[in-house]
C-alpha positions as CSV (number, residue, x, y, z in Angstrom):
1,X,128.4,40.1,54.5
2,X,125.6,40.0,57.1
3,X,126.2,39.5,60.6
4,X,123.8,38.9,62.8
5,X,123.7,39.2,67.0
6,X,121.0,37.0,69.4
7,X,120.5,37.2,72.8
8,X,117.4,38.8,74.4
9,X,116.7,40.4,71.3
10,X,118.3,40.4,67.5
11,X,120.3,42.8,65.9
12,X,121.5,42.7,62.3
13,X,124.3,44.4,60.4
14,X,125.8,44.5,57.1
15,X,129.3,44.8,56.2
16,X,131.2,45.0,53.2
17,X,134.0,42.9,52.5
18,X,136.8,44.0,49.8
19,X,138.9,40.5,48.9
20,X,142.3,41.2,47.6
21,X,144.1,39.9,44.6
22,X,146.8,36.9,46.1
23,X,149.6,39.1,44.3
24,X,148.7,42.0,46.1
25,X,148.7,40.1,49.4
26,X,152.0,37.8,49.2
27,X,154.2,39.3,46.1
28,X,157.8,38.7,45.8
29,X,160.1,40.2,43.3
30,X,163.5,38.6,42.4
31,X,166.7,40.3,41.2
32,X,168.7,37.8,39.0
33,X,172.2,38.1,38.0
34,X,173.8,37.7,34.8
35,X,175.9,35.4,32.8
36,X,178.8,34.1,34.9
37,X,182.1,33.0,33.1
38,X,184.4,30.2,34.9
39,X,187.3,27.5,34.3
40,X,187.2,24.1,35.4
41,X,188.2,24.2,39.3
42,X,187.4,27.4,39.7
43,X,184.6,28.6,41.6
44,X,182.1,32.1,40.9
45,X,178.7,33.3,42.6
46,X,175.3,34.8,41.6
47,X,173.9,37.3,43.5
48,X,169.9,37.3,43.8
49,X,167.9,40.3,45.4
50,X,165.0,39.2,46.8
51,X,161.9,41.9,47.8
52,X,158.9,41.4,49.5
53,X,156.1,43.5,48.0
54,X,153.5,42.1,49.7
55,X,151.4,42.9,52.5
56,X,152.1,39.9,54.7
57,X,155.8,38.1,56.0
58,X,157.2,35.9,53.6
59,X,159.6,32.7,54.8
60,X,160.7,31.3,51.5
61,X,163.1,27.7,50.6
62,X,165.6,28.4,48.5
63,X,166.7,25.5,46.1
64,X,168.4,25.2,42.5
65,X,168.1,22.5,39.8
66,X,171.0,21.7,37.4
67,X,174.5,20.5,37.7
68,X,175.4,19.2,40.8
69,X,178.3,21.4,41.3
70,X,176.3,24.3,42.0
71,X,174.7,25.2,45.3
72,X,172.6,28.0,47.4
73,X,172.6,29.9,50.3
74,X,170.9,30.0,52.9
75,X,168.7,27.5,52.5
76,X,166.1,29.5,53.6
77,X,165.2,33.2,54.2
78,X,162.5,35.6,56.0
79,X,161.4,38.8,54.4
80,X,159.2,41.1,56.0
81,X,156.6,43.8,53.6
82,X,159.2,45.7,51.8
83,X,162.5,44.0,52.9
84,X,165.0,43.1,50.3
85,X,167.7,40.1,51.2
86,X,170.9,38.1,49.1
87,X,170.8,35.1,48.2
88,X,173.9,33.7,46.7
89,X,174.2,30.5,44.3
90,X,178.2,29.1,44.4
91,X,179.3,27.0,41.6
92,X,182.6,25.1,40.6
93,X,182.7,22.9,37.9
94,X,185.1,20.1,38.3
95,X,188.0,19.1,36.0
96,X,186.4,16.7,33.4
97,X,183.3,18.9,33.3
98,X,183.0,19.8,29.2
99,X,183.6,23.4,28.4
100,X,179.8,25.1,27.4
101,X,176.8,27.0,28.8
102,X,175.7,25.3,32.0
103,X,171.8,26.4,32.9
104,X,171.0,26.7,36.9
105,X,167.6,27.1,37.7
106,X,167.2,29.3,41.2
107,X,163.6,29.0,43.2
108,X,162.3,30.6,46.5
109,X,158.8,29.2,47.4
110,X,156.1,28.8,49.8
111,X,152.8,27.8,49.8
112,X,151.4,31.2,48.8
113,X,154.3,32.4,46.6
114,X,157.1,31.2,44.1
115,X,159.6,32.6,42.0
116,X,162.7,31.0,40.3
117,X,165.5,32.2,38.0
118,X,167.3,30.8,35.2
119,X,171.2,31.3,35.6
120,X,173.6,30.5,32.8
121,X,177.2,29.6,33.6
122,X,179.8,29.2,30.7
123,X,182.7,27.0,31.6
124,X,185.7,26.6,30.0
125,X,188.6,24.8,30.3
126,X,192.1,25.9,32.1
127,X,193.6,28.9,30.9
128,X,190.4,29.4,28.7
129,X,189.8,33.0,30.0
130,X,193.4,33.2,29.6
131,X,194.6,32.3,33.2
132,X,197.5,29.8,32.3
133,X,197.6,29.0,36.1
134,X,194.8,29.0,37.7
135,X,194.1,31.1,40.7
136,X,193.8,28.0,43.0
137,X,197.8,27.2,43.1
138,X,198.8,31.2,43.3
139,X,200.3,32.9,46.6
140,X,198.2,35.5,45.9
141,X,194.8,34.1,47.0
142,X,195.1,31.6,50.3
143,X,192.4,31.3,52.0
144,X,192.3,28.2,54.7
145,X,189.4,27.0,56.7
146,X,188.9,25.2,59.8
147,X,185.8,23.1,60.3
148,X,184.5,21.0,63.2
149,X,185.6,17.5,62.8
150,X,183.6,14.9,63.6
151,X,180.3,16.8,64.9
152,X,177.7,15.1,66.6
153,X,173.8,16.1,66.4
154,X,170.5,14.8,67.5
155,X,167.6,13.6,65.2
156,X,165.4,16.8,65.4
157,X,167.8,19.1,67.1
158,X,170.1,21.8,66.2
159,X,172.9,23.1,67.7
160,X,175.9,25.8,66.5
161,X,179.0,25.0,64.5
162,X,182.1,27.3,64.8
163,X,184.1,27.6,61.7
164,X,187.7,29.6,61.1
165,X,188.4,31.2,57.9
166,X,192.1,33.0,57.1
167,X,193.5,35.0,55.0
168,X,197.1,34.2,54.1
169,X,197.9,35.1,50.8
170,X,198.7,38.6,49.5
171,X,195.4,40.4,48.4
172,X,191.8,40.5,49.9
173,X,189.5,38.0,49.7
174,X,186.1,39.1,48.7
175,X,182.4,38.5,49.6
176,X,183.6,35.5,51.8
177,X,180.4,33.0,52.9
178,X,180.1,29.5,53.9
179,X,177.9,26.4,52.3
180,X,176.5,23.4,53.6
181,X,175.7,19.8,51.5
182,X,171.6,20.6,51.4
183,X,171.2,17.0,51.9
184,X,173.2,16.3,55.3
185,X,172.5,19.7,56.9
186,X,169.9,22.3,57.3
187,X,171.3,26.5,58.3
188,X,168.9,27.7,60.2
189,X,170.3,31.4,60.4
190,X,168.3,33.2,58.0
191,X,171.1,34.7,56.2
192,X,175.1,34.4,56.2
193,X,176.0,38.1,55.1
194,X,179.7,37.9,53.0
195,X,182.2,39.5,54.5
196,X,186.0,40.6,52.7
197,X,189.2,39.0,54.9
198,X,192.2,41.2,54.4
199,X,195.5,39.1,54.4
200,X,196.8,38.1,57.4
201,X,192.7,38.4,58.7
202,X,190.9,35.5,60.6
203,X,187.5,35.6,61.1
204,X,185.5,33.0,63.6
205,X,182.0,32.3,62.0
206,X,179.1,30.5,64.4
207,X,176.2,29.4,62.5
208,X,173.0,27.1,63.7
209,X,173.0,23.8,62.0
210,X,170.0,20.9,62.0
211,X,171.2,17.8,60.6
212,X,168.3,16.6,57.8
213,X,169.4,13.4,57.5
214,X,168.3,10.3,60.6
215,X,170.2,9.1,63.2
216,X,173.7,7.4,61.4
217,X,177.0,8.6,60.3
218,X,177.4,10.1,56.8
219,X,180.2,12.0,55.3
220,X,179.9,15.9,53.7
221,X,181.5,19.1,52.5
222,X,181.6,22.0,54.0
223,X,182.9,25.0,51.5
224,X,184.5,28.4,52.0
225,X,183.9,30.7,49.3
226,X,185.4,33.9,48.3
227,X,185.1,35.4,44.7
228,X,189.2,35.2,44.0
229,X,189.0,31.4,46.0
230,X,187.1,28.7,47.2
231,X,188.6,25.7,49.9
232,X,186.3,22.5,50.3
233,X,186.7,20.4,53.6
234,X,185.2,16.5,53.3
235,X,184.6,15.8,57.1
236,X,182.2,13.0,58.9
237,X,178.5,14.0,60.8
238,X,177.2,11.8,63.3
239,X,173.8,12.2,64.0
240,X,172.5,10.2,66.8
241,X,168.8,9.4,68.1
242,X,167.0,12.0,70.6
243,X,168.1,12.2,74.2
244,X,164.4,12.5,75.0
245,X,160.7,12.0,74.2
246,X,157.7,14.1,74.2
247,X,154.1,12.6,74.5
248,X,151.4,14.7,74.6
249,X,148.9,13.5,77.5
250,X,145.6,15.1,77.3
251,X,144.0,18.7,77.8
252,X,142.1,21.1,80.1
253,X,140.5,23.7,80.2
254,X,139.0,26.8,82.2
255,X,138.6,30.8,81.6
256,X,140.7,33.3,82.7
257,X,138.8,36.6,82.6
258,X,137.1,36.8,79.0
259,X,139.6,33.9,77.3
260,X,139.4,30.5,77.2
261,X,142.4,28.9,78.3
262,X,143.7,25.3,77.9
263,X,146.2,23.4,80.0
264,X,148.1,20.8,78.1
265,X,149.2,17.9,79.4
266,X,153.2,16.8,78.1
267,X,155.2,14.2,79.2
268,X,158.9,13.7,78.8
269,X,161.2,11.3,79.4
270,X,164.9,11.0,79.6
271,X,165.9,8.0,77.0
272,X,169.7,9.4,77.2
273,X,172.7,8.4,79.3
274,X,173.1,11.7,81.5
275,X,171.4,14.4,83.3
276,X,169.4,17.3,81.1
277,X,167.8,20.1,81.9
278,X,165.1,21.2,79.0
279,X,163.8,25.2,79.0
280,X,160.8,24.6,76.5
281,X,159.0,27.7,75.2
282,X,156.8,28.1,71.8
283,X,157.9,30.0,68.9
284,X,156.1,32.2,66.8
285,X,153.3,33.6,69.2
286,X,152.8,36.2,71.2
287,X,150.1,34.6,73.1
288,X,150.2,34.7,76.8
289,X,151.8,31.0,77.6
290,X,153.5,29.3,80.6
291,X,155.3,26.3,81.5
292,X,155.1,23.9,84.5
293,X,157.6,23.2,85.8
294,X,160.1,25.3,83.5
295,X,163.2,24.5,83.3
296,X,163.1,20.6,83.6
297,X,165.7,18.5,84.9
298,X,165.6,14.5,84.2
299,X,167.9,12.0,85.0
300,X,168.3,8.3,82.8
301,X,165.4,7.1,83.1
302,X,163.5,9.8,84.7
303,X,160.0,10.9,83.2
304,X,157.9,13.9,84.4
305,X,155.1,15.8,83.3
306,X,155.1,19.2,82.4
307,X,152.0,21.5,81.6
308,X,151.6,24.4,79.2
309,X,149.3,26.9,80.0
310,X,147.8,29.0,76.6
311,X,144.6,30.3,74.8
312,X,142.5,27.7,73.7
313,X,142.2,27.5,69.8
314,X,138.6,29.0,68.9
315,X,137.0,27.0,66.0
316,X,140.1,24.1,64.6
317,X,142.7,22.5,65.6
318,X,145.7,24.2,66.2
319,X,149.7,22.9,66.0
320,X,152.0,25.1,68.2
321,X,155.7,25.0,67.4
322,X,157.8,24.1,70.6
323,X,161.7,24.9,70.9
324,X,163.3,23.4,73.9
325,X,166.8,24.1,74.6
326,X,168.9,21.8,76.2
327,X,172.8,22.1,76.8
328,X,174.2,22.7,73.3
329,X,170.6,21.3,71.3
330,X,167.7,23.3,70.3
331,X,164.8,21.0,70.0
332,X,161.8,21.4,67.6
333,X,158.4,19.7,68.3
334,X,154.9,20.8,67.1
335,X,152.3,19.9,69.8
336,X,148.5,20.1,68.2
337,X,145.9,21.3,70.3
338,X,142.1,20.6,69.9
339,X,139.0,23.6,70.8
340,X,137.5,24.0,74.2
341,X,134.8,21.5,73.3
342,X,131.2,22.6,73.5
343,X,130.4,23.5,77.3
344,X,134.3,22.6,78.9
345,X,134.3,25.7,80.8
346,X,130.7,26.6,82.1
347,X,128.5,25.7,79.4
348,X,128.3,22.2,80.5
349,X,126.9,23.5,83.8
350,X,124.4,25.7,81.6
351,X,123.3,22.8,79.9
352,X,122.8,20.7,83.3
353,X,121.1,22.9,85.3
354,X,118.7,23.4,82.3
355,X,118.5,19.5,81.8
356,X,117.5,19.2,85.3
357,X,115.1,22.1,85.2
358,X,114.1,20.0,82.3
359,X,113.9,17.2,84.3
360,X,112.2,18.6,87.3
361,X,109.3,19.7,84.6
362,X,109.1,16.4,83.4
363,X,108.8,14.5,87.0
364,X,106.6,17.2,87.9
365,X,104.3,16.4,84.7
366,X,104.7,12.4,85.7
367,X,103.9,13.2,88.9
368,X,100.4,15.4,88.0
369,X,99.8,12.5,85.9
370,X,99.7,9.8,88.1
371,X,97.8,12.2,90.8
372,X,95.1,12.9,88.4
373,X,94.7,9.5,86.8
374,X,95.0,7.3,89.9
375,X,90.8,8.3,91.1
376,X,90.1,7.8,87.5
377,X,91.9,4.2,87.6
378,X,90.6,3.6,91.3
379,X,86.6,4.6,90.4
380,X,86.8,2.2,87.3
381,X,88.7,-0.9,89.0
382,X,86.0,-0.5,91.9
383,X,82.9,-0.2,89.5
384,X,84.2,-3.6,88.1
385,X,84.5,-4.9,90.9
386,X,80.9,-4.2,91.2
387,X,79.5,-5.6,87.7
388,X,81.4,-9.0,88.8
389,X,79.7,-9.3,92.0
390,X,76.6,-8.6,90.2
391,X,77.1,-11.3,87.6
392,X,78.2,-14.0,90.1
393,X,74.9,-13.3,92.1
394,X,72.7,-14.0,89.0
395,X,74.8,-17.2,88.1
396,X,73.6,-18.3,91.4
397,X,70.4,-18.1,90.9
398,X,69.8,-19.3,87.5
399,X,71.6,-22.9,89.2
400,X,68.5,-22.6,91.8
């Protein structure tokens, strides 16, 4: 690669550029587990190690295909080079499911990087691993679980859920976690570590939640899951339109030292019924940013403008992910801004003072013309002047 360097005079340099393979950049290496064994109405769970091996972080979605009774957590996760995380995929096969081998196909993605594994579950019916009763109606494994009833959310917006899980059986209850229907909600921690309850034990469990679906009122499941037990709880979401609107206005821009900076122009407004006060910051940067005003309070009605001070993108466009916290909500906007167009901050002042050097040359050039061509104009207009006089004169005489 050659780069070169103008300015009073030019200086060139070579450099040598190594690309690397894509696996050596973003690499990640997946653990599966093997065969799981089940009766109907009975639930188990595969463990999945997932490593990073790349050179770069990784955030990947976690989905499965197969039977519907099966189901992953979390939803998504964030490795860093060289971290390893669980990912655990629940499964409980209902009563009328048909004894067999039940394939469950497990895949972690991104744009960059993808890797899947296929899990087998064998099912059989009651008492088919020779449990006669099944675990789920013994005293030795109760495990109750309190969920939110009735939660509310905001199109857009997240906001924490508080769950109660308890021991009250006899013997411990292993590698405890909680799962979400994919469709109705989104967990946004990046990973719900399992935890063993001892009896008599109750643990409180607080975990972020974004609703996927829009604004209307659906029912879901919520499910505690433990290896000896499993309690489902059918409950009703609201999820409601947003409280408030962001518009993005316009930009400036101006440089602070060496960096050009750009001041964005937001509005919001207060579509709701009651008083909120937003504390908006962007997520993912380390860039040095500012708000104006921060926090922001609006009442019904009220709309306001708010500026964000940050680095100017260089070269394209740019989206910036904003989180806003308000009350309970955490709000999630991406605001796009455009490059310092060509002369915003001083090179428009560049390029006038040369245009009106350039147009000082060019009046002084009109000017030299019209200096130096008006005797020329003035010597010929008088000299016909003179051949007409002359011409008149012998007309008159030729008439005499």
């Amino acid at each position: 690669m050659q780069v070169t360097a103008r300015d009073g005079s030019t200086s060139t340099a070579t450099i040598g550029v190594r690309i690397l393979p894509l696996n050596v950049c973003h690499n990640v290496a997946l653990t599966p587990d093997g065969l799981k064994e089940v009766e109907v109405c009975q639930g188990n769970t595969f463990d999945l190690l997932l490593t990073n091996k790349g050179r770069f972080t990784e955030v990947l979605d976690l989905t499965v295909e197969g039977p519907e009774w099966a189901f992953v957590t979390p939803p998504k996760v964030s490795l860093a080079p060289g971290e390893s995380k669980h990912a655990y995929v629940f499964f409980s096969p209902p009563f009328n499911t048909r004894p067999g081998d039940y394939t469950i196909t497990f895949h972690g993605s991104n744009d960059k990087v993808a890797v899947q594994a296929t899990l087998t579950a064998r099912v059989y019916p009651v008492g088919g691993l020779g449990q006669q009763i099944p675990n789920y109606t013994t005293t030795d494994y109760v495990l109750d679980f309190a969920v939110p009833t009735s939660a509310q959310f905001e199109e857009n917006a997240s906001k924490p859920l508080s769950f109660t899980v308890t021991n009250k059986g006899i013997a411990p209850l292993t590698d405890v976690t909680l799962y979400f229907e994919n469709d109705d909600l989104r967990v946004l921690n990046e990973t719900i570590e399992p935890f063993t309850l001892e009896p008599g034990e109750q643990r409180a469990v607080t975990i972020e939640v974004e609703p996927v679906r829009s604004a209307g009122v659906y029912p879901t499941l919520f499910r505690a899951v433990a290896r000896e037990k499993f309690v489902e709880r059918a409950e009703t979401i609201t999820v409601k339109p947003r409280s408030w609107t962001l518009k993005k206005l316009y930009q400036d821009y101006y440089v602070e030292g060496n960096v050009s900076r750009t001041v964005a122009h937001l509005n919001v407004t207060n579509t709701g019924a009651f008083q909120i006060e937003l504390s908006p910051s962007l997520f993912g940067t380390s860039e040095n940013y500012s708000f104006d005003p921060s926090p922001v309070r609006l009442q019904p009605g009220e709309s306001r403008d708010v500026k964000l001070y940050t680095n100017a993108p260089t070269e394209s466009n740019a989206t910036v992910a904003l989180v806003t916290k308000g009350g309970d909500y955490t709000y999630y906007d991406a605001v796009t801004l455009q490059p310092e167009p060509l002369g915003a901050t001083g090179l428009f002042a560049s390029a006038a003072t040369f245009g009106a050097l350039l147009l000082a040359i060019l009046i002084a050039a009109g000017v030299l013309f019209y200096v130096t061509r008006k005797p020329r104009e003035t010597e010929a207009a008088e000299s016909a002047k003179k051949r007409g006089a002359k011409v008149k004169k012998r007309g008159r005489n030729k008439r005499r």
